[in-house]
N, C-alpha and C positions, 0 to 999 in steps of 0.2 A: 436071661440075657446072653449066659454066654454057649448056651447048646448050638448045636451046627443048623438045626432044622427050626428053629421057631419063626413064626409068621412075623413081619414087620410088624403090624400093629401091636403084637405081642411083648417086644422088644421095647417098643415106647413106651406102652403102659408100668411095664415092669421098671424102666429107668425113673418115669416121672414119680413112681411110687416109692422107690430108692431115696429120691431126690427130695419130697417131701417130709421124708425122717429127719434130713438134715446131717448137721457135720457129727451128728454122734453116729451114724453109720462107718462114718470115714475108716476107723479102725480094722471093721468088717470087710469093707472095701478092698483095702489095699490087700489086706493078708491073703485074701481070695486071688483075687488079680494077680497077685505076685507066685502064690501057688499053683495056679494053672500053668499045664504044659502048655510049650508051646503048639500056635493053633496053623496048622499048615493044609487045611482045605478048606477054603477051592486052592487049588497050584495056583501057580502065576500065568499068565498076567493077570488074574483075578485076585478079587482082596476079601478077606473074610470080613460077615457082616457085622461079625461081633463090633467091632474096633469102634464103628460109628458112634453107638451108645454109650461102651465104657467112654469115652472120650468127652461126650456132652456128661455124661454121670461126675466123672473127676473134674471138668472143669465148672460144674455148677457148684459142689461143694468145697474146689478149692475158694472161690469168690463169699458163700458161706462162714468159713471159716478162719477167711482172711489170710491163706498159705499162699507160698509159689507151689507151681507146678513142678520144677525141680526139687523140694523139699519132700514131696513126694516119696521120691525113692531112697530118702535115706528117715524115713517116718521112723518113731522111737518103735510103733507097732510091729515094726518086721524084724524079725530072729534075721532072715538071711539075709542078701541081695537080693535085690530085686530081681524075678521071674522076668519073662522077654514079653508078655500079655502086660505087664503093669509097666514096664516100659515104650512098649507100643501105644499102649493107653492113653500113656503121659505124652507123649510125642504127639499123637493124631490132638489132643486137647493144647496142645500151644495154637494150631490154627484156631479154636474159637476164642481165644484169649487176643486177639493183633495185637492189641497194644502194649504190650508187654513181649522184650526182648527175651528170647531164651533161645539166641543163636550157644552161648556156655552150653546147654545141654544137648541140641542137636549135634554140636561138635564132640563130643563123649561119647552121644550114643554111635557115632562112626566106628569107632573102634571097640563095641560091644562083640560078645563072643558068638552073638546069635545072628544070624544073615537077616532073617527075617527084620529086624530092630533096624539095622545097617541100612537095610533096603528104605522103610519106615522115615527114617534120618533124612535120606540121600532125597525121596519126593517130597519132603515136605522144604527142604534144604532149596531144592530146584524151584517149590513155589517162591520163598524168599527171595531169591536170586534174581527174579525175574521183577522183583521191586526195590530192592537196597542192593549195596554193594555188603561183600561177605566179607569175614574178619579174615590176615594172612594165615592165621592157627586154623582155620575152617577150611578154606582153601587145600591147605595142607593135609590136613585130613580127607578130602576128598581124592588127592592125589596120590595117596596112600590106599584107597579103595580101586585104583586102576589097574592092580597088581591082577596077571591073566589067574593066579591063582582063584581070586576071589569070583563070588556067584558071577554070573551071567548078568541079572535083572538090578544088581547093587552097580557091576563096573559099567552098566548103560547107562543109568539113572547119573552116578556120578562123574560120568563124562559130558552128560546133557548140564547138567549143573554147573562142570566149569564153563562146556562154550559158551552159556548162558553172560557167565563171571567174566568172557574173552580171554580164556586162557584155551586157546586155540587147540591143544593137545586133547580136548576132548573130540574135536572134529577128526582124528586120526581115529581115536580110539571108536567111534560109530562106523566109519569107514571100514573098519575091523571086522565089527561084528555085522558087517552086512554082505560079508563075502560067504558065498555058500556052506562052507565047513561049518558056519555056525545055526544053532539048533532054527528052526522055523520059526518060531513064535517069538525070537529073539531078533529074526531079521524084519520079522515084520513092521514089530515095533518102534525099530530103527526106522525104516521107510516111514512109517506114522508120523514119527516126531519131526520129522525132516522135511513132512507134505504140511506139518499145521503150526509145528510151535518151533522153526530153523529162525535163529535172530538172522536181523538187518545186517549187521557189522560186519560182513564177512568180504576179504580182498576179491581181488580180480582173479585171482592166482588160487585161491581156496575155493571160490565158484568153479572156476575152470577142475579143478582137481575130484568135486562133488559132480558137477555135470560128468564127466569120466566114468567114476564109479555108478554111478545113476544111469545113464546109456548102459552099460556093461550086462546090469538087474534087464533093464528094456528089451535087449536083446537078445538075450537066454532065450533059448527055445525051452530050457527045464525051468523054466521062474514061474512060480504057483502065481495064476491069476489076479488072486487078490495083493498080493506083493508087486507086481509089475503094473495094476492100476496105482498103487500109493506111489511108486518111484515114478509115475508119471507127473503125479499132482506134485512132488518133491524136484522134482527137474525143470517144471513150468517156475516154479520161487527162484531157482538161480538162473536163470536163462541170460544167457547174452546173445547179440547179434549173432556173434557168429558159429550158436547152435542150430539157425536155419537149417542151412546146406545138408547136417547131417539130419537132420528132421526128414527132407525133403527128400532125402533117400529111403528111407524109413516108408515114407509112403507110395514109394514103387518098390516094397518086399513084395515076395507070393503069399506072403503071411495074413492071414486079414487080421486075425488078435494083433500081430506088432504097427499095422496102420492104425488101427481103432487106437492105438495108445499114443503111438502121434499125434494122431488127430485131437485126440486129449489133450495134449500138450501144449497144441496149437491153441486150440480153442481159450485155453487159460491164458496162454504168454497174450494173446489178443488181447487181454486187460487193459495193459500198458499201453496207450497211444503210441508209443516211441517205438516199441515192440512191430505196434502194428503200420505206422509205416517202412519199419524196414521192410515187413511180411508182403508191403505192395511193391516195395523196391523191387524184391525176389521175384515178384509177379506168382505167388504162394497160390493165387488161385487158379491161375493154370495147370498146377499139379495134383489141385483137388477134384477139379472137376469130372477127371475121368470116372473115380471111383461114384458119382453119380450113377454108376450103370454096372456099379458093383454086381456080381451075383448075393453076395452077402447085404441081406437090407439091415444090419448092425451098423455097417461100415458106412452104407449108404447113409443112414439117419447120424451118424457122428459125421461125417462130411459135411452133409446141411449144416447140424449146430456148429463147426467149425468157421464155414461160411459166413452163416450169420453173426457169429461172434466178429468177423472182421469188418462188417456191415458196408455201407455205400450203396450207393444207385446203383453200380453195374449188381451186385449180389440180389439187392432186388428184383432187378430186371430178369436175372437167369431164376431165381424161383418162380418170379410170373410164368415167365414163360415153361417152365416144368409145370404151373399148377393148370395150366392150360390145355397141357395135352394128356389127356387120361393115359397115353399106351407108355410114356414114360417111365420106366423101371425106380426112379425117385420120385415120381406124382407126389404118393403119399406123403412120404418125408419133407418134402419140399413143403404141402401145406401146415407139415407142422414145425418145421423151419422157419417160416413167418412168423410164427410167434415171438421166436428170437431173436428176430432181427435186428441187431444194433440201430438206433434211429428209426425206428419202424414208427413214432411218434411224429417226428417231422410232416412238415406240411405238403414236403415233396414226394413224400413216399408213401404216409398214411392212407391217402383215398384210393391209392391204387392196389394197396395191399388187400384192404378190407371189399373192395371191387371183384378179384379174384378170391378171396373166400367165400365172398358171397355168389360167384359162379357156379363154385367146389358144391355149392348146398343143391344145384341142380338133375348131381350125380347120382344115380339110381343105387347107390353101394353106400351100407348104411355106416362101414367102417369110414371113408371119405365123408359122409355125411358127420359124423361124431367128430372125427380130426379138425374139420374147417368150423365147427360150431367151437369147440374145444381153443381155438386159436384165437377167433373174434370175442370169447369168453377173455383167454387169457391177455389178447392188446385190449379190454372194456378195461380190467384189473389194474395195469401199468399206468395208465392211462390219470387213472382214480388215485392210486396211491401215489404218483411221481406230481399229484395236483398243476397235472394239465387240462387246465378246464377247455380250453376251446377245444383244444383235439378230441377230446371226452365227449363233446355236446357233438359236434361235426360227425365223430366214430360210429355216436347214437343214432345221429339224424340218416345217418346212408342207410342201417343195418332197418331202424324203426321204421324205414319209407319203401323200403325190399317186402312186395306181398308175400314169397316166399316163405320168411319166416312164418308169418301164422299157419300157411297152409303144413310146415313140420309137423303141425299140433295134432294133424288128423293121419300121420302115416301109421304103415304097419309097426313099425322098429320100436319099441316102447325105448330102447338105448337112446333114440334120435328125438324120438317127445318127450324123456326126461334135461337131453342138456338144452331143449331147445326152451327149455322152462328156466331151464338156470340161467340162460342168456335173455332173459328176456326181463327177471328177475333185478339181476345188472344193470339193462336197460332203464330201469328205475331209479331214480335219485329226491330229495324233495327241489331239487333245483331245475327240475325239467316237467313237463307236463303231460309225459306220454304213461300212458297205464295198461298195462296187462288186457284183454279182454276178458270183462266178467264171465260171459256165459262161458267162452272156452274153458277158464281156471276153473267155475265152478264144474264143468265135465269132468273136468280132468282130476278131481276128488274124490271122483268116484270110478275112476280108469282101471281097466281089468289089470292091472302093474303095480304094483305095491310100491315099487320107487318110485313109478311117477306121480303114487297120489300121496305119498310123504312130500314131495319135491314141489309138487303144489301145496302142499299145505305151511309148509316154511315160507315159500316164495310171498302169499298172502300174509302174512305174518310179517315178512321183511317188508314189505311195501305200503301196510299201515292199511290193506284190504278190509273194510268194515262190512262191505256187501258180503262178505264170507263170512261172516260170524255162523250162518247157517247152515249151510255147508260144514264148517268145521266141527260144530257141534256136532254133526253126522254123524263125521270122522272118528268121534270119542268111540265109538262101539267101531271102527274097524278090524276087519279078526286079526290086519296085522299088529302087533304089537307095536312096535314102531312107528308106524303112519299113525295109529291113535295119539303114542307120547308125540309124536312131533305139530298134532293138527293141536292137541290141550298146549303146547308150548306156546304155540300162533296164538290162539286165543287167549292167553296171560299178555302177552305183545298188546291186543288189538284192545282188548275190555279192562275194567275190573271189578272189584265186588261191592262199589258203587252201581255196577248197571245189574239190575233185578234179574235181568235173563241169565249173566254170566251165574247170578248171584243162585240163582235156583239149579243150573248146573253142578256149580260145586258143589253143592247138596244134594243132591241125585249121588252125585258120583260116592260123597261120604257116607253116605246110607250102604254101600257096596262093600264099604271095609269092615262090616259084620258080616259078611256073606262065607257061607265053609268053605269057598274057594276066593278071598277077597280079592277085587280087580284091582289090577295092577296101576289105575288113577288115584286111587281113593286116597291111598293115605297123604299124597299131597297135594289133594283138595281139600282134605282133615288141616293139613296143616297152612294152606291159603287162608281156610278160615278162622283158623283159632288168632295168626296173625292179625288179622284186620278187627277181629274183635276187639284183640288187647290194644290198637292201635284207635279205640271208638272212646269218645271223651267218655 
C-alpha cells in the first residue's frame, strides 16, 4: 500500500485484505503509518496515491472499532507523535466519515510542522467551506497560513478557503500569486480555480479589480498558453458590461492567439442573455466578422463559434450565406458553426440550416463532406436530447427525403460512408418509421474499411436490425478485432439464447476457448452460456 509504484488494483486488494482482519490490525496500522517518512512524490500539484487507501483502511476500522478519527493520533500504540503519513491518513479519512464533525482536528493539523499535513488540512478545509460555515478558531488558523513565509500550494489552498468563508482577503492573496514572479504551476492554479470554482458573492468593485488583473495574464505576450486560455474562462465568470469595449479591441490586435482568447471570452459571457444583449447593443458582430477571412483558420473557427454563441436570424443568415459559397475562406468553419448555433432548433431557423448542410453534401471535398454530415449528426443529437419532438421528426423528414444521403453510401471516402452510417443510424427512432436500407447496411458489413463495417454493425444493433443477424454472424470471424467484438455486441442486442441460431453460435464460438491461440469471443460466449443456464428453472 504504501510503495510509490504499486498498480491500483494492487492497492485495493492489499487495503480490503487489511480491512478484513479487522480492529486487531489497528495497532499495526498506526505504528506503520506514523513511522513512515514523509511521502513527497509526485511534487505538487499532484498528490500521492498512497493517501486514497490508508484513508478508506483508517476509516473502515475506526467504524470497526467504534473510535474517532482523531483518537487516532494520540492511540495508547504510539511511542511518539504522530508521523505526517498517519496524519494525512486521518485527515483524507474525515471525507469518508461526513457525518461526523472533525472541523477540531482539521484546525490542529494547520499548524502541524509538516507543510505536506497543512496543505492536506487547508483542501479538505476548502471542501467544508463550500458547504457549512467554519468555526472563528478555524478561520484564524487559516489566516495564519497566509504568512508569504509559508509554502506556495498551503497559502493558495488557504486563501481559496477563506474567499470561499467571504473573508475577502483571500481574493488579494490569489491576486498575488498570479503575478508572474510567482512559480508557473502556482499561477496556473490560481487561473484554474478562478475559471471553475470563483464564488457568486463577489462586489462590483472585487470583479472590476479581478477583471484587471485577468486582462493584465490576457495580454502578456510572455503568458504560457495554457495559463492565458484559464484567465480567459476566469474573466468570462466576472464579466461586466463595461468589459466589451476592452474585449472589442482585443479583437483588432495583430496578435491572432490574443483574438482567439477574446473570442473565448466572448463566446462564454454570450451565456448570459443580459450579456448578450448588451453584446448587440455594441453591435459585437460587426467586429467579428472581419476575422471571417482571417488567414489563421483557428481564429477563423473561434469567430464562428463566437457567432453562434450569440445566435439570431441575422448570424444564421451570414453562415448560409458563407456555407453557400465554396471560395469563402470560413466555408468550412461556417458549416461547422451551424452546429452551434443558438436557436438552430427553432422553427424559423431549423429548415434552412439543415437545407444548407444538406447542399455542403453535394461538395466533391470529402473533409466538407464529413463537417456538414458531422453538423446534421450533431443538430439530430440536440434535437433528441433537449426532447424536441417535432423539430426531431421535421429535421428527420428533410435529411430522410435528400436522395443524397444514400448515394454517400457508395463514394470513394470510407471517412464519408462511415458518418454517413452514423447519421443515418440517428435517423432511426422507435417513433418514426424510416429504416436503414437492408441491402446497403448489409454491403456495408463487409466494406473494404474496418470502421465502416464496425459502424454498421453497431448501427444494426442500435436499430433493433433482425434482417442482419446474418450478416453479423459473418462478422464474428472478421480479421479485425473490433468489428468482430462490436458485430457479437449487435448480436447480444438483436437475439438471445432462446433463438437456437444465436444459441449454436455461442457454442461454436465456446468450443474456440480450448483452442492454443483461444479466440478473443470465446470466453464471453462461455460465459453468456453458463449465465442462461443457471438462469434455466
Amino acid at each position: 500500500m504504501l510503495a510509490p509504484n504499486t498498480d491500483y488494483h494492487v492497492r485495493v486488494q492489499a487495503t480490503r485484505r487489511l480491512a478484513r482482519c479487522g480492529p486487531s490490525t489497528l495497532p499495526l496500522v498506526l505504528t506503520t503509518l506514523s513511522s513512515t517518512p514523509e511521502i513527497l512524490v509526485p511534487a505538487w500539484p499532484w498528490w500521492p496515491p498512497q493517501y486514497e487507501h490508508c484513508s478508506r483502511l483508517l476509516a473502515n476500522l475506526c467504524q470497526k472499532a467504534e473510535l474517532r478519527l482523531d483518537e487516532l493520533l494520540k492511540h495508547p500504540t504510539l511511542s511518539e507523535p504522530a508521523g505526517p503519513v498517519l496524519w494525512i491518513s486521518t485527515i483524507e479519512a474525515t471525507t469518508h466519515l461526513p457525518g461526523t464533525n472533525y472541523e477540531d482536528l482539521l484546525c490542529a493539523a494547520l499548524a502541524s510542522p509538516w507543510k505536506t499535513v497543512r496543505y492536506a488540512s487547508a483542501i479538505t478545509l476548502a471542501t467544508r467551506a463550500g458547504r457549512t460555515t467554519l468555526a472563528p478558531a478555524t478561520i484564524s488558523g487559516l489566516y495564519a497560513r497566509l504568512d508569504e513565509e509559508e509554502d506556495f500550494p498551503v497559502r493558495l489552498t488557504a486563501a481559496y478557503t477563506l474567499l470561499h468563508c467571504r473573508e475577502y482577503i483571500g481574493l488579494d492573496i490569489l491576486l498575488q500569486l498570479l503575478n508572474p514572479e510567482a512559480p508557473f504551476e502556482v499561477r496556473k492554479a490560481v487561473a484554474f480555480l478562478l475559471a471553475t470554482e470563483l464564488p457568486v458573492h463577489l462586489s462590483v468593485a472585487q470583479r472590476e479589480q479581478l477583471t484587471t488583473c485577468l486582462l493584465y495574464v490576457l495580454e502578456d505576450p510572455l503568458t504560457e498558453p495554457e495559463l492565458a486560455t484559464q484567465a480567459s474562462h476566469a474573466l468570462s465568470k466576472v464579466a461586466l458590461p463595461s468589459l466589451l469595449p476592452t474585449l472589442i479591441d482585443l479583437l483588432q490586435a495583430e496578435r491572432p492567439a490574443l483574438q482567439i482568447l477574446a473570442l473565448t471570452t466572448l463566446e462564454e459571457i454570450a451565456d448570459s442573455s443580459m450579456m448578450r444583449r448588451m453584446m448587440r447593443r455594441h453591435t459585437l458582430h460587426t467586429y467579428i466578422m472581419p476575422l471571417l477571412r482571417s488567414p489563421e483558420s483557428e481564429v477563423r473557427r473561434q469567430a464562428c463559434y463566437t457567432l453562434a454563441s450569440c445566435g439570431g436570424e441575422y448570424v444564421a443568415a451570414v453562415f448560409g450565406t458563407i456555407a453557400l459559397n465554396r471560395e469563402h475562406p470560413a466555408h468550412m468553419e461556417a458549416l461547422e458553426g451551424l452546429r452551434m448555433l443558438r436557436g438552430v432548433l427553432r422553427a424559423s431557423i431549423r429548415e434552412n440550416t439543415v437545407r444548407w448542410l444538406l447542399h455542403a453534401l453535394k461538395d466533391a471535398d470529402e473533409a466538407v463532406q464529413v463537417t456538414a454530415l458531422d453538423s446534421l449528426s450533431y443538430i439530430l443529437v440536440q434535437a433528441r436530447t433537449q426532447g424536441k419532438r417535432q423539430a426531431l421528426q421535421e429535421i428527420s423528414g428533410f435529411i430522410a427525403n435528400d436522395p443524397l444521403i444514400l448515394l454517400l453510401l457508395n463514394v470513394p471516402g470510407a471517412w464519408v460512408r462511415q458518418r454517413t452510417i452514423e447519421l443515418l443510424g440517428l435517423l432511426w427512432s422507435p417513433h418514426t418509421t424510416f429504416m436503414p436500407p437492408q441491402n446497403e447496411m448489409l454491403r456495408l458489413l463487409t466494406d473494404s474499411d474496418s470502421g465502416v463495417r464496425a459502424c454498421a454493425a453497431f448501427v444494426c444493433g442500435h436499430i433493433g436490425a433482425r434482417w442482419a443477424v446474418p450478416g453479423l454472424i459473418q462478422s464474428l470471424l472478421d480479421e479485425d478485432p473490433h468489428v468482430a467484438q462490436t458485430a457479437f455486441n449487435a448480436l447480444c442486442q438483436l437475439t438471445t439464447t432462446a433463438d437456437p441460431i444465436f444459441c449454436a453460435v455461442l457454442q461454436e464460438l465456446a468450443r474456440l476457448a480450448q483452442a492454443p491461440q483461444p479466440y478473443p469471443l470465446a470466453q464471453q460466449a462461455l460465459q453468456i452460456l453458463h449465465k442462461s443456464q443457471r438462469q434455466k428453472p
